[in-house]
C-alpha positions in Angstrom: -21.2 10.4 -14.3 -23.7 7.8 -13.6 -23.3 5.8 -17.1 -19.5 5.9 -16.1 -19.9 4.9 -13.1 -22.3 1.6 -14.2 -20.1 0.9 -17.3 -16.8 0.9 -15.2 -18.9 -0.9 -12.2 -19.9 -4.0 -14.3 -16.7 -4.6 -15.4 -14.6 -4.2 -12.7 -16.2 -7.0 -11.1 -15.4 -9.3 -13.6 -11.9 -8.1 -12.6 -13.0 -8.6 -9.3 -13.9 -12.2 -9.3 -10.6 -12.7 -11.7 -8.6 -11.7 -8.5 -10.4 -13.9 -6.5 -9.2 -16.9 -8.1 -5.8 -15.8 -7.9 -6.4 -14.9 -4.0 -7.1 -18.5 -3.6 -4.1 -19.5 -5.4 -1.6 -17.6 -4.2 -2.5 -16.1 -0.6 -0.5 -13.0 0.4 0.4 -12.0 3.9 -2.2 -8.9 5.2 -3.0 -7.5 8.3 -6.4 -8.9 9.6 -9.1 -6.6 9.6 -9.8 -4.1 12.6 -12.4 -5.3 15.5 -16.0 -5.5 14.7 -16.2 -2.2 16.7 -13.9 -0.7 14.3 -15.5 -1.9 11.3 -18.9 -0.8 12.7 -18.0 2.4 12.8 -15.8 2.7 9.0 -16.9 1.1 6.0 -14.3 -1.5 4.7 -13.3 -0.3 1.1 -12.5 -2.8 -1.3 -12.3 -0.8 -4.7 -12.4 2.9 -6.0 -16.6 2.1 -6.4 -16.7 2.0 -2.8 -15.6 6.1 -2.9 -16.7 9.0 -4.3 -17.0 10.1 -8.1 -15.9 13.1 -7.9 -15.0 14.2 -11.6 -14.9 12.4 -15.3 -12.5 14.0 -18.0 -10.6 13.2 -20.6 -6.6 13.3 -19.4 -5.1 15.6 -21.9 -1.1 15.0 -20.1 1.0 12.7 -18.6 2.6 15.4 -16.1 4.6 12.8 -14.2 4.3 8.6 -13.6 1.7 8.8 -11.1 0.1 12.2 -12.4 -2.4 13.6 -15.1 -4.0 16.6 -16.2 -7.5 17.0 -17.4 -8.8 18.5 -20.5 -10.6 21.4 -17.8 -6.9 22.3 -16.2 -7.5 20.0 -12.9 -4.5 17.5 -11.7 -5.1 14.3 -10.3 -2.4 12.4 -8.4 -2.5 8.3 -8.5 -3.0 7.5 -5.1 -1.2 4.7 -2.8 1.3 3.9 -5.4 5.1 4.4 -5.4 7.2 4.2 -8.8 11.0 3.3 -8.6 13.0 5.9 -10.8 14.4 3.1 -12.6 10.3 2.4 -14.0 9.8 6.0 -14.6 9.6 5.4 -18.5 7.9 2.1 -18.8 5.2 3.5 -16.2 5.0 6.9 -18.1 4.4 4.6 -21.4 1.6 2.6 -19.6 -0.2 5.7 -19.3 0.3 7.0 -22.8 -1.0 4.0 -23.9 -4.0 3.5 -21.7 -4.8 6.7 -20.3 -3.8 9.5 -22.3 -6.4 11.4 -24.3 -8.9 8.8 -22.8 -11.8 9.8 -20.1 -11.3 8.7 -16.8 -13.2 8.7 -13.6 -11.5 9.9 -10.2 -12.6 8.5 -7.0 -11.5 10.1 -3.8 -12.6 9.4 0.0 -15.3 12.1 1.4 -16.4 14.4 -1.3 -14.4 17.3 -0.6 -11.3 17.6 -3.5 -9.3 20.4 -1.3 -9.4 17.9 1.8 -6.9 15.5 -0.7 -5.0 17.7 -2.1 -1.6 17.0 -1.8 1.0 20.4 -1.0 1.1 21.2 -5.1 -2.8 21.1 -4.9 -2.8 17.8 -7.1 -5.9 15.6 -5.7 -5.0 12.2 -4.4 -7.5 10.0 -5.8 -7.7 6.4 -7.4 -8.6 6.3 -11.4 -10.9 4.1 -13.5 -11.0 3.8 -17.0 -14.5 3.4 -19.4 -13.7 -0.5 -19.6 -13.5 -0.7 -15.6 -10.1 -0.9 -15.2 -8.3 0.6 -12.0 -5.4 2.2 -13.2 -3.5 1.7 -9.7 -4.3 -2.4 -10.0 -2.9 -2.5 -13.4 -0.1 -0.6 -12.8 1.0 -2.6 -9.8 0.2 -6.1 -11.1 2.5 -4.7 -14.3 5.1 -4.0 -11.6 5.6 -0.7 -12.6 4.7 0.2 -9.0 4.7 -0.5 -4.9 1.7 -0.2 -3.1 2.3 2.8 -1.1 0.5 4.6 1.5 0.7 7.3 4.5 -1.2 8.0 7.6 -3.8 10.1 6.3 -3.7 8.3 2.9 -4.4 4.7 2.8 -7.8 3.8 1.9 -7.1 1.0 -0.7 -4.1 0.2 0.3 -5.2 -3.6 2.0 -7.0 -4.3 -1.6 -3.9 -3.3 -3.6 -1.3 -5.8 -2.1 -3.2 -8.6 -3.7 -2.0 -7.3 -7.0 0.9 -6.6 -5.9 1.6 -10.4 -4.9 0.8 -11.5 -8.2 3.1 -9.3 -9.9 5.9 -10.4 -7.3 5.0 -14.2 -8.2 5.6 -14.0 -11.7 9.1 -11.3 -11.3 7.2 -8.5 -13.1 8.7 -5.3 -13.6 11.2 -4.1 -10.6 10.1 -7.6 -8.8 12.6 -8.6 -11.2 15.1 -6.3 -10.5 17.5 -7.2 -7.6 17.3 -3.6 -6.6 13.8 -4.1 -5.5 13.7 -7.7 -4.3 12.2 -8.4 -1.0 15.0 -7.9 1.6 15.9 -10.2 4.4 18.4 -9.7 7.0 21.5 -9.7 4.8 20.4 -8.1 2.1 19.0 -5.4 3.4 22.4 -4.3 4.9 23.5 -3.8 1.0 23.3 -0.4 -0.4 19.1 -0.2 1.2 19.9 3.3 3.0 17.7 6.3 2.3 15.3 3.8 -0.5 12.1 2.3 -0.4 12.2 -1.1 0.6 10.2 -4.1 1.5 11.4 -6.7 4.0 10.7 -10.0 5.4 11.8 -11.5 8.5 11.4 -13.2 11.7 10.4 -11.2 14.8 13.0 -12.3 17.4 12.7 -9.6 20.1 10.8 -6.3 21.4 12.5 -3.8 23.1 10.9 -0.5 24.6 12.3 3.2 25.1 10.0 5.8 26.4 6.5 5.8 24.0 8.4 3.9 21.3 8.6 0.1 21.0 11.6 -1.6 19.1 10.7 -5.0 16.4 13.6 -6.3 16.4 15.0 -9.0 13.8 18.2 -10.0 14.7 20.6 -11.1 18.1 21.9 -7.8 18.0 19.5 -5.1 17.5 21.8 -2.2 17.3 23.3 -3.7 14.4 20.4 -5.9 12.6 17.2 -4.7 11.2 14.2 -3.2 13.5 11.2 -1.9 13.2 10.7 1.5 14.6 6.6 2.0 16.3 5.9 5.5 17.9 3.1 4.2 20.4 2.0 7.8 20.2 0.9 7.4 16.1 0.2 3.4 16.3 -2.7 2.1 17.7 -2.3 -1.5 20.3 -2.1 -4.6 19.1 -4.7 -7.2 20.7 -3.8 -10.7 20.6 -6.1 -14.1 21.0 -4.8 -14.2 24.5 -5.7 -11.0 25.9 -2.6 -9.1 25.5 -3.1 -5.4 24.1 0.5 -3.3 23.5 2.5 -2.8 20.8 5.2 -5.7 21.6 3.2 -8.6 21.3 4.7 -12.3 22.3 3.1 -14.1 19.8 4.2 -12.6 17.4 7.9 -13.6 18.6 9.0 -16.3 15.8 6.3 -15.2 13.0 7.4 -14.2 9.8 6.7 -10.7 8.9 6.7 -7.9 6.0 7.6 -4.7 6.6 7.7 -1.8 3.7 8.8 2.0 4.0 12.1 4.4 3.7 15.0 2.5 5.5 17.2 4.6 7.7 20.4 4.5 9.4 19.9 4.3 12.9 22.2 1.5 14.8 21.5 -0.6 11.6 18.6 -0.3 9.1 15.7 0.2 10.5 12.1 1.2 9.0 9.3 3.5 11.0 5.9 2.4 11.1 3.3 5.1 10.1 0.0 3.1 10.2 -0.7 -0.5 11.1 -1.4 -1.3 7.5 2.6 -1.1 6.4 2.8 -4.6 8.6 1.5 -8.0 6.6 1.3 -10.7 9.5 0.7 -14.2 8.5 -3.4 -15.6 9.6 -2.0 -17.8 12.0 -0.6 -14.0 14.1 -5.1 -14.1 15.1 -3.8 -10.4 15.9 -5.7 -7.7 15.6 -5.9 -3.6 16.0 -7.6 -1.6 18.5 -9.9 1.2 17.4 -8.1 4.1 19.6 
């Protein structure tokens, strides 16, 4: 595990540095990191090598897009991605190609497999290949895939938008597909119920019910789109000024993405399930409380 671990290491940060340049070229919308407090007390993962090596194998089946089985029986799951049905094929050729009757490394968070097993007992965990290549990245920047993540599973999600945008730049895979555009306030009202989506918008009001605050993008906010945030699940916002809530004022007029299932619920509307699934723009100086 340990030659793996160097081979892949030393090449994944020419990768890395590749990135960068593209970062500096075409700068995507993220949410700014957590307070120092917060970041005190997590580490800030930036790539599989910053997890846990948990098993090397040679992948002996392509079970589904996003999941492979090992010459020793085990099942790994490709974690934070999401592939549209439409990609199912070209996604499931990508990995015949590249990972199929290859060895691979699995990283996962902690160093307990059981603790990321998803309910068919596949583990959740991000793969490297011998030459250093993240199999998630490559798959994204290919856009054969979303980035995709959940409350209790997000750990590279900040790290894989950056592919993401790239792939969006140049219209690859469903970024050319006007299925999976990024939807704004009219399009998003066109055939975008019970599907993945991203959107982008401008917030124009907040509304509050109870322990749930309402993002709302449009004049009428039982008919445009609106962001759903259970105050319970989502930790405060804290602005430059002072403010901590979830309905922030400055962020009134800012352009934000949004990405998740859209639902039916006095228009479209999209639940937020951790603070990641928001991208604000730098200029938001916005940032989340560790509660």
């Amino acid at each position: 595990m340990q030659a793996f671990l160097y081979s892949g290491m030393k090449r994944f940060k020419k990768a890395l540095f590749v990135l960068a340049l593209v970062a500096m070229i075409a700068p995507v919308m993220v949410m700014p990191n957590r307070n120092a407090e917060a970041q005190a007390k997590a580490p800030i993962q930036t790539s599989p090598f910053d997890l846990t090596l948990i098993e090397v194998g040679t992948v002996v089946e392509i079970v589904k897009p996003d999941t492979v089985r090992l010459q020793n029986g085990k099942v790994f799951k490709l974690d934070n991605i999401r592939i549209p049905l439409q990609l199912d094929g070209q996604a499931i050729e990508y990995l015949n190609h590249n990972v199929l009757n290859k060895k691979i490394g699995f990283y996962i968070v902690g160093e307990d497999p059981t603790a990321r097993a998803n309910r068919f007992g596949h583990t959740l965990s991000h793969a490297i290949t011998e030459n250093g290549d993240w199999v998630q990245a490559q798959m994204i920047a290919r856009g054969l895939a979303w980035v995709f993540g959940a409350a209790g599973s997000r750990d590279l999600y900040l790290p894989l938008l950056k592919h993401e945008e790239l792939a969006r730049s140049q219209s690859m895979g469903l970024w050319g597909l006007s299925a999976f555009a990024v939807k704004d306030n009219k399009t998003i009202m066109q055939n975008s119920y019970n599907s993945f989506q991203v959107y982008e918008g401008e917030v124009v009001s907040f509304a509050a019910k109870e322990h749930y605050t309402f993002i709302n993008f449009g004049k009428n906010p039982k008919t445009d789109f609106t962001i759903l945030v259970n105050q319970r699940k989502i930790p405060r916002f804290r602005t430059a000024d002072g403010y901590a809530g979830h309905a922030p004022e400055s962020l009134i007029g800012k352009k934000i993405r949004v990405r998740g299932w859209v639902e039916e619920n006095s228009g479209p509307m999209i639940e937020l399930l951790f603070p990641e699934q928001l991208e604000l723009p730098p200029d938001a100086q916005i940032t989340i409380l560790n509660e």
